[in-house]
N, C-alpha and C positions, 0 to 999 in steps of 0.2 A: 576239414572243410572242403578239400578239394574232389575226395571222395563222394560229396554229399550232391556237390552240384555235377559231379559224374553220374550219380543216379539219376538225379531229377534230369537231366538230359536223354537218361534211356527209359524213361518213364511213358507210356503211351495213353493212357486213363484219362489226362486232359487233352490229346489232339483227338480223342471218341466225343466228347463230348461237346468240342468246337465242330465235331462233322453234323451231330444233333443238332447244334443252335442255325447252327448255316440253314439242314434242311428245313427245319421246321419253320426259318423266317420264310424260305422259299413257299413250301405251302401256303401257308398264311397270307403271301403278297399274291400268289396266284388265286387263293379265294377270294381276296378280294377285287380282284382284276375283274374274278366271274361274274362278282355280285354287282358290280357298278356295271357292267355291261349288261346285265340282264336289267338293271334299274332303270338304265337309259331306254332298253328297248321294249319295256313294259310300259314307260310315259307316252313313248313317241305313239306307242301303240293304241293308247287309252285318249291319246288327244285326238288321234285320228277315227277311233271311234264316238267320240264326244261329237264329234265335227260332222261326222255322218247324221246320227240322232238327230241335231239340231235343225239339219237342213231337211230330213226325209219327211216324206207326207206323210200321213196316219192313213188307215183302211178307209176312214171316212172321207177323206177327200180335205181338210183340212191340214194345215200346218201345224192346230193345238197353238200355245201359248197364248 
């Protein structure tokens, strides 16, 4: 028995595959960091183009609506 948990001590095959889980949570949190940052700066973006549109004259000299 004593020899058994001597091996599983010098075993390295599960701290590889704890450095996998680590990196790939890392990616994962940093895509999504990307994605909600581009989310927000895509709305912020789209409302301020809304907001333009609504108030700009038309070529005709009208407002339109």
């Amino acid at each position: 028995m004593n020899a058994c948990w001597k091996a599983f001590a010098q075993e390295e095959d599960g701290a590889v595959t704890v450095d996998w889980v680590v990196l790939t949570a890392a990616v994962v949190g940093l895509a999504l960091f990307a994605v909600v940052s581009a989310k927000n700066g895509s709305t912020a973006l789209g409302t301020k183009i809304n907001t333009y549109m609504q108030t700009a004259i038309t070529v005709g000299g009208s407002t339109g609506g």
